[in-house]
SERO-4910 file (N, C-alpha, C, O; in steps of 0.05 Angstrom, whole numbers):
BEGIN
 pado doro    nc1    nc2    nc3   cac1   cac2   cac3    cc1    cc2    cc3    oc1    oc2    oc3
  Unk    A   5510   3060    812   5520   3032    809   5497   3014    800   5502   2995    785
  Unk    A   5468   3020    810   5448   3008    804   5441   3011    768   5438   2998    747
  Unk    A   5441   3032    776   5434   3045    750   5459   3023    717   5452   3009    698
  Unk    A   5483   3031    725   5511   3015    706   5502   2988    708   5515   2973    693
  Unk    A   5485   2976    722   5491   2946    725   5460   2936    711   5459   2914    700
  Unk    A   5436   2953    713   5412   2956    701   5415   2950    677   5402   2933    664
  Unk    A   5440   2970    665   5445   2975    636   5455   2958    620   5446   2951    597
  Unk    A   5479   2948    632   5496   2920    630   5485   2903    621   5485   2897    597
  Unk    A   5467   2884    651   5450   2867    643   5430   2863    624   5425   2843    611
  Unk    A   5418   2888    625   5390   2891    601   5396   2899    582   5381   2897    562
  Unk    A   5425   2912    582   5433   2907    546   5438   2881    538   5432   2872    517
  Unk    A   5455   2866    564   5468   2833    551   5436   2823    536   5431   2816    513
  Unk    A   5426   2824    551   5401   2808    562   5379   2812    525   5371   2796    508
  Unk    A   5376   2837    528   5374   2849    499   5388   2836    473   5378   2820    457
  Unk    A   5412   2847    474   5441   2825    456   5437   2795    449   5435   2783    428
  Unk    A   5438   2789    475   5428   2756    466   5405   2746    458   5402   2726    444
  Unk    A   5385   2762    469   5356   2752    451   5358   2761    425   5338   2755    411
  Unk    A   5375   2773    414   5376   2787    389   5382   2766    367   5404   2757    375
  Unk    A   5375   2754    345   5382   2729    328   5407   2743    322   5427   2735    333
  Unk    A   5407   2766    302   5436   2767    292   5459   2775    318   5480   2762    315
  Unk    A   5460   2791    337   5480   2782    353   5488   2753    361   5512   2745    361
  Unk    A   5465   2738    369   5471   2714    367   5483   2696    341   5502   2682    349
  Unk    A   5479   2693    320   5484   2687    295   5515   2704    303   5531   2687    309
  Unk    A   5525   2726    304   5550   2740    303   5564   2724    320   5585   2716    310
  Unk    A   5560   2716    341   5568   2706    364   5578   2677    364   5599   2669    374
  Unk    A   5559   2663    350   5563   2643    351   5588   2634    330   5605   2617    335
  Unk    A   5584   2654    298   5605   2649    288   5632   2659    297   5653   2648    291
  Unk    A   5629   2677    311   5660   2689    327   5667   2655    339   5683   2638    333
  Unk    A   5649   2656    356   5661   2631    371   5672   2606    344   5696   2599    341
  Unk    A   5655   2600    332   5675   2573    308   5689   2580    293   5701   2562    282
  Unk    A   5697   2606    284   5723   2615    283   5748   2610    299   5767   2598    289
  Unk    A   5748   2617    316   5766   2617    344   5773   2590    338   5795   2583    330
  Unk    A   5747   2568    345   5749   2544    349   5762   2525    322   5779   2508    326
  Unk    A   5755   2531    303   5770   2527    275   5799   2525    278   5814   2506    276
  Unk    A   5805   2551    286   5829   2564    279   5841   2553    299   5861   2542    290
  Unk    A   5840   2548    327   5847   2533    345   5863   2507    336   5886   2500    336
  Unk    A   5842   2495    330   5848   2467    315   5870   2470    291   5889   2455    290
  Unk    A   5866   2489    272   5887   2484    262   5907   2501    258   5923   2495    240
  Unk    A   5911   2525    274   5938   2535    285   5953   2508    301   5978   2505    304
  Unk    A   5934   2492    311   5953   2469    338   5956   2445    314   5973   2428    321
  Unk    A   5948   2441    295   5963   2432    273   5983   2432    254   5999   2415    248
  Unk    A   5977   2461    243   6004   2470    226   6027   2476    250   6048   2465    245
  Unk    A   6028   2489    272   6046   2496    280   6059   2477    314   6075   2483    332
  Unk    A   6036   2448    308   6043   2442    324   6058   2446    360   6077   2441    375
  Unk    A   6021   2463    357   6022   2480    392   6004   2461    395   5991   2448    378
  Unk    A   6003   2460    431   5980   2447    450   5955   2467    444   5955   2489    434
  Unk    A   5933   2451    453   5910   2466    441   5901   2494    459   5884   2511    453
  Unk    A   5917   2492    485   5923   2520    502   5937   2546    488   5930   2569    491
  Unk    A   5958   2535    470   5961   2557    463   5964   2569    426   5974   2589    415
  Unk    A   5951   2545    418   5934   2558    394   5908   2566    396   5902   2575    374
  Unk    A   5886   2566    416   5869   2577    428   5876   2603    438   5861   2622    430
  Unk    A   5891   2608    450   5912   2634    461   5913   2644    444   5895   2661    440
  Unk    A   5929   2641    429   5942   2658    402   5913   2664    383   5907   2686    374
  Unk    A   5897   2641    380   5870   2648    353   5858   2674    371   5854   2694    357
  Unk    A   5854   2676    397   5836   2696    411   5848   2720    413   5832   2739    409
  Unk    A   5876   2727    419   5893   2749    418   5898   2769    381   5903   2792    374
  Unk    A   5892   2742    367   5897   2758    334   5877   2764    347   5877   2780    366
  Unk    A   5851   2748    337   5819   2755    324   5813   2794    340   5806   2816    330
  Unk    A   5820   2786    364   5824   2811    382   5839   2837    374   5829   2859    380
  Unk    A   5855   2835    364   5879   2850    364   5897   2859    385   5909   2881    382
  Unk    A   5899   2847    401   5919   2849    426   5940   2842    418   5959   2858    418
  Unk    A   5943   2819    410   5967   2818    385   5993   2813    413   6009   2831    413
  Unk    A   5996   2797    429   6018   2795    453   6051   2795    438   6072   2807    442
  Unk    A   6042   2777    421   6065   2770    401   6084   2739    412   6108   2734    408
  Unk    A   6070   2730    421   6081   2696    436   6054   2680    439   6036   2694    448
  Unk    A   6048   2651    433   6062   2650    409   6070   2659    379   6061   2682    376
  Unk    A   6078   2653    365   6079   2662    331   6080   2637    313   6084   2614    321
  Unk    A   6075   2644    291   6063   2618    279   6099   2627    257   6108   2649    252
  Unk    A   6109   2601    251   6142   2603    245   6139   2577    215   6159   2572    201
  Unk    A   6122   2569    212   6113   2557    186   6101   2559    166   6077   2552    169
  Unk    A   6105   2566    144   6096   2587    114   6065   2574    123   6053   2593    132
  Unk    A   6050   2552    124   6035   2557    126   6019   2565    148   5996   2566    140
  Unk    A   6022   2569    166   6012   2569    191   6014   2608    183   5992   2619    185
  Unk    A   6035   2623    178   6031   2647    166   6013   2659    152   5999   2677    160
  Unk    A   6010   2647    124   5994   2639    102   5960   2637    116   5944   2651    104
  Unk    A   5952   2623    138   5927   2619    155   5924   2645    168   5903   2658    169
  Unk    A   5942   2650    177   5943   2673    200   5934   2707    189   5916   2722    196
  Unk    A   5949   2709    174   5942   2729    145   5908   2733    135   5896   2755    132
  Unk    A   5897   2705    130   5873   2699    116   5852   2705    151   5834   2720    158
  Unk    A   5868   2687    163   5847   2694    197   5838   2721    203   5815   2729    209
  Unk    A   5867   2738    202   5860   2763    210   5845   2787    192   5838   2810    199
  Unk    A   5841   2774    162   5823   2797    142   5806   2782    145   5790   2798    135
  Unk    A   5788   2758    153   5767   2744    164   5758   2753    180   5744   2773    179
  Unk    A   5765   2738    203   5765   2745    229   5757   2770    245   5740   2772    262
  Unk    A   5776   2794    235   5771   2812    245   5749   2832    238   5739   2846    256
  Unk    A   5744   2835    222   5713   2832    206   5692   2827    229   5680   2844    242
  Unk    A   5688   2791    228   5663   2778    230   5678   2791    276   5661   2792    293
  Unk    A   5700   2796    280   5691   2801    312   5691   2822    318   5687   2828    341
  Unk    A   5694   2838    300   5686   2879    309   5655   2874    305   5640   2889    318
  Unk    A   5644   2856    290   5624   2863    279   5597   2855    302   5574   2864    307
  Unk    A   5619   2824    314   5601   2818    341   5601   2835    360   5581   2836    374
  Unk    A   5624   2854    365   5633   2865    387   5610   2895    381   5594   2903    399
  Unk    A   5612   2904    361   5591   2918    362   5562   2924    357   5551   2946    355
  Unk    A   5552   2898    353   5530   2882    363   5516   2894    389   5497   2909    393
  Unk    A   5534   2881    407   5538   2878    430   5535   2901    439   5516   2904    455
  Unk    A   5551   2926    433   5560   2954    440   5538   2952    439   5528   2946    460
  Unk    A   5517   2957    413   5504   2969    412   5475   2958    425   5459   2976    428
  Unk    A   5468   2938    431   5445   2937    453   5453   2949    474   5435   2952    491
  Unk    A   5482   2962    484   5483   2962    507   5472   2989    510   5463   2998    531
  Unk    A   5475   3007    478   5476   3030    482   5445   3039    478   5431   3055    490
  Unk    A   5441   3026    461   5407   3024    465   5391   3014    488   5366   3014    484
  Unk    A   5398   3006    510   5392   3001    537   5385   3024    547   5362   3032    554
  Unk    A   5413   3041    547   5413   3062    562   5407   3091    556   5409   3111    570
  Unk    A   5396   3087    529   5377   3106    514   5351   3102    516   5334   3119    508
  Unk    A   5344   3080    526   5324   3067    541   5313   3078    575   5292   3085    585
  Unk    A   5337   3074    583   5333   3092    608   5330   3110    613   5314   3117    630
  Unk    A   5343   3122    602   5349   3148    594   5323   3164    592   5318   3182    608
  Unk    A   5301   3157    567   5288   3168    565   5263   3168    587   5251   3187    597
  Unk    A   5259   3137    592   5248   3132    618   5249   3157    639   5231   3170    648
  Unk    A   5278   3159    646   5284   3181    666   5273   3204    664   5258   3210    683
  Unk    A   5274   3220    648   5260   3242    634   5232   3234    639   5222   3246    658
  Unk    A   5216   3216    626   5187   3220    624   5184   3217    646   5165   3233    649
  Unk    A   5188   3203    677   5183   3210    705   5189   3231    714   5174   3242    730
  Unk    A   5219   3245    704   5215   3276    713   5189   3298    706   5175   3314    720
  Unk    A   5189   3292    684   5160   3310    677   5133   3310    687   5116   3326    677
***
């Protein structure tokens, strides 16, 4: 448990000192926030749940409530998700990957004390 939580942290910890994870990160987030704003425009949702909905596409969880029911709010939605999903696999494995380099970190650590 020590060990999973070592890894966690000092990958995040890794991740975020990293400029381009950060740079990835930060644009994930003004995407979201973009799209927020104007999913709750075209389709005239509260900003709860065009925030909802921008985070579930970008994701692909995809709930299917809300739905955007206005050519353009469609038309956005379309362009979000060949965007979007792009620029947040790309944060997400960012991320993965300090974590995994943490623990190839330890890893080897471990070994050179066994010896």
């Amino acid at each position: 448990m020590i060990r999973l939580t070592y890894i966690i942290l000092g990958g995040l910890r890794d991740a975020f000192s990293d400029d381009t994870v950060r740079s990835l990160l930060a644009f994930t987030t003004l995407l979201i926030a973009v799209a927020t704003l104007i999913f709750a425009y075209l389709e005239d949702w509260k900003l709860i749940d065009a925030a909802f909905f921008a985070v579930v596409t970008i994701s692909t969880v995809g709930y299917g409530t809300p739905v955007p029911v206005t050519f353009a709010g469609k038309l956005f939605t379309i362009v979000y998700i060949l965007v979007g999903l792009g620029v947040f696999v790309a944060a997400a494995g960012a991320v993965a990957e300090a974590l995994i380099r943490r623990e190839a970190i330890l890893r080897k650590h471990e070994d050179d004390t066994e010896k």
